[in-house]
Legacy VTK file of the C-alpha trace (Angstrom):
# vtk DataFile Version 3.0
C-alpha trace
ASCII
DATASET POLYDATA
POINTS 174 float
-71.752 -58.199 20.565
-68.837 -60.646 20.639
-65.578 -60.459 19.065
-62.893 -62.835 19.299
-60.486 -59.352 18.659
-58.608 -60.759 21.872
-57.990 -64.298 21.117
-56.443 -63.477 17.996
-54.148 -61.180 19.577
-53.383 -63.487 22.290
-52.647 -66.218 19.631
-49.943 -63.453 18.036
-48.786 -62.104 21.141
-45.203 -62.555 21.465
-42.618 -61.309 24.113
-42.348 -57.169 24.448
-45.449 -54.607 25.295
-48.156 -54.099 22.416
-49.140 -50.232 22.043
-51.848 -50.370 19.535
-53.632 -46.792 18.568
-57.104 -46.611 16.705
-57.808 -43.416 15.161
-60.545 -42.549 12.455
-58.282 -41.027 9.871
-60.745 -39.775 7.417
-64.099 -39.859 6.908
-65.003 -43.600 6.185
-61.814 -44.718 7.071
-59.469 -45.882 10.412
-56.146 -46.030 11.118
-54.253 -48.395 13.135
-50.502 -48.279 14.529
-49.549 -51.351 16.264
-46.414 -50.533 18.196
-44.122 -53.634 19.792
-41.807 -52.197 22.466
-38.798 -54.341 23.033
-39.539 -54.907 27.142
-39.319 -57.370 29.846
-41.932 -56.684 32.652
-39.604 -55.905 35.070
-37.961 -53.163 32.785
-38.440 -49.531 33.652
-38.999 -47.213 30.898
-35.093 -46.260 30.150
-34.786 -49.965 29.046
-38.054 -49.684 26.672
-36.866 -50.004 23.122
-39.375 -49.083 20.751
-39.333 -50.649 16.919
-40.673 -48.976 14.146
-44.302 -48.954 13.734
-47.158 -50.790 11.592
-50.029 -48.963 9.906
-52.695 -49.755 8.840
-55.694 -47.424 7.163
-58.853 -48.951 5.925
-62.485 -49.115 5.798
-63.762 -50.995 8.619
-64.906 -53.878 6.752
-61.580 -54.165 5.297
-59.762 -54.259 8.227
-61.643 -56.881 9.840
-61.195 -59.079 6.784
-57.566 -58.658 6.789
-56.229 -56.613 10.333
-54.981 -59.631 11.617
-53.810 -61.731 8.490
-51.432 -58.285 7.825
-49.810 -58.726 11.215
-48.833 -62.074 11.612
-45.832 -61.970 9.012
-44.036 -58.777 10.523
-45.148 -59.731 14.340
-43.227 -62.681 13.620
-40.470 -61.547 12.483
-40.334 -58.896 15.179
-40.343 -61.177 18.041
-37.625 -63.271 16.019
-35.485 -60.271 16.184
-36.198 -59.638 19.498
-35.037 -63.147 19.993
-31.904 -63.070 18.434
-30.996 -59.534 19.403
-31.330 -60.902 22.788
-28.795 -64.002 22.296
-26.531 -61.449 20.286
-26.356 -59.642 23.145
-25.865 -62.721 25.428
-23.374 -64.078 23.281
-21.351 -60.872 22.931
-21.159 -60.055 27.022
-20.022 -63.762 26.805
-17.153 -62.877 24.511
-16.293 -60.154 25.897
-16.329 -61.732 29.370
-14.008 -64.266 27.866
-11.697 -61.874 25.556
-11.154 -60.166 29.042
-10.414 -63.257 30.623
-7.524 -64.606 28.153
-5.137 -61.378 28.726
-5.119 -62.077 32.141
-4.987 -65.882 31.947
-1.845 -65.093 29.713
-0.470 -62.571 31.973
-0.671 -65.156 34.790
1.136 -67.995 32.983
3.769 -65.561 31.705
3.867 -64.317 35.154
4.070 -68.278 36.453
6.930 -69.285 34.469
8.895 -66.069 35.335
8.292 -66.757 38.703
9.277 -70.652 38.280
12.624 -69.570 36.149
13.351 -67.253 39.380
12.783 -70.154 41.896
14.450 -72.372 40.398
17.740 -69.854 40.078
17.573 -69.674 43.640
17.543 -73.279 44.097
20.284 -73.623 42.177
22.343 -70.584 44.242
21.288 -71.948 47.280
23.205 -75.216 46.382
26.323 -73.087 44.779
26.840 -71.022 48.207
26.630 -74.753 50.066
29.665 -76.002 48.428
31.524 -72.753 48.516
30.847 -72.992 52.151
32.413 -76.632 51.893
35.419 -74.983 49.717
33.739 -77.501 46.873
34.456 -74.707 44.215
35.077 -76.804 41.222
31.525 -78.612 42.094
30.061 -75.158 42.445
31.273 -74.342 39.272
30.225 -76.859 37.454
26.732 -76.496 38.881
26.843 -73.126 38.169
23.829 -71.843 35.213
24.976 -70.791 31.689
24.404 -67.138 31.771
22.331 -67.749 27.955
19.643 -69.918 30.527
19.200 -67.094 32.427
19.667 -63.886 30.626
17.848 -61.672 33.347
20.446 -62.904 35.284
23.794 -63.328 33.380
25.321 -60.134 35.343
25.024 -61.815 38.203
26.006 -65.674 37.027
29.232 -64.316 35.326
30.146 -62.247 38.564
29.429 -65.544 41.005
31.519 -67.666 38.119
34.650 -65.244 38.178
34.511 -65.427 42.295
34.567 -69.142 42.105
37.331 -69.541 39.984
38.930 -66.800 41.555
38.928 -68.676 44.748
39.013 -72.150 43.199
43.042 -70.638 41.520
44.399 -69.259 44.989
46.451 -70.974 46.805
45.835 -72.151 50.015
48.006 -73.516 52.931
46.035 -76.767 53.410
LINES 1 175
174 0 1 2 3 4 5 6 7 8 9 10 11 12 13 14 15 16 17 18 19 20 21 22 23 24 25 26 27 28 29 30 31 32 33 34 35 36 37 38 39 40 41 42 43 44 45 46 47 48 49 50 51 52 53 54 55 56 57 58 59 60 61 62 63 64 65 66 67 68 69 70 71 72 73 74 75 76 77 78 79 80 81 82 83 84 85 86 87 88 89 90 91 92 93 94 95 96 97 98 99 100 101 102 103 104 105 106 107 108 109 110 111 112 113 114 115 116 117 118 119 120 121 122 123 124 125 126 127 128 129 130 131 132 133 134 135 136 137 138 139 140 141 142 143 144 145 146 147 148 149 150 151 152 153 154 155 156 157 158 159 160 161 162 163 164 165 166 167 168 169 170 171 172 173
């Protein structure tokens, strides 16, 4: 006796593993569950995601007629959802990947231009404490940040501007 039973499974077979249970149901009639687990090969059985299941209880003759013309519509559509749950998935470690990315790309560029703003105040006190050295006090004033530029800071700029007037107003003997 041959069947071509296996070709026309092979010609529905779509990704997962294909649990499919005969059982004679009542007298005259069978009953068949065709279970798709949701499986790679390499999966172990914790990753095994089972689906719900198709019946199917007939007479013999009718189930030969129509077995396989009843289970291409919902195979179909079960190895589309496998599909798509699979680039869901993809797509959402992808954002997720990416949402965790941004904070810290932010963070960085927030840290960046605190980090510039505090260079570049140094820079600028660096050249202030030259011309005090060279009794340049008016220059050093004038050079001298607007405590509003540098609010983390404006302590510490109106202190350094007080000093330099202080000393630019005393007299001197040269």
């Amino acid at each position: 006796m041959t069947t071509n039973f296996f070709q026309l499974l092979d010609s529905l077979y779509t990704a997962g593993r294909w649990s499919i249970t005969i059982d004679k149901a009542e007298v005259g009639k069978m009953s068949v569950t065709v279970l798709i687990l949701d499986c790679k090969p390499t999966d172990d059985r914790k990753n095994v995601k089972a689906r719900k299941t198709m019946n199917f209880r007939e007479v013999p003759e009718k189930l030969d007629e129509g077995f396989f013309t009843a289970l291409v519509e919902p195979v179909r559509e079960t190895a589309e959802m496998f599909i798509n749950r699979e680039q869901y998935a993809k797509q959402l470690k992808e954002e997720k990947a990416e949402s965790t990315k941004a904070p810290k790309g932010n963070v960085s560029k927030e840290q960046r231009e605190k980090e510039d703003r505090k260079r570049k105040f140094g820079e600028v006190l660096e050249k202030v404490k030259k011309l005090e050295a060279d009794n340049k006090y008016g220059e050093a004033i004038g050079l001298m940040p607007k405590p509003e530029d540098f609010p983390e800071h404006s302590d510490e700029i109106k202190q350094k501007l007080d000093d330099l007037w202080a000393k630019r107003n005393s007299p001197t003997l040269w």
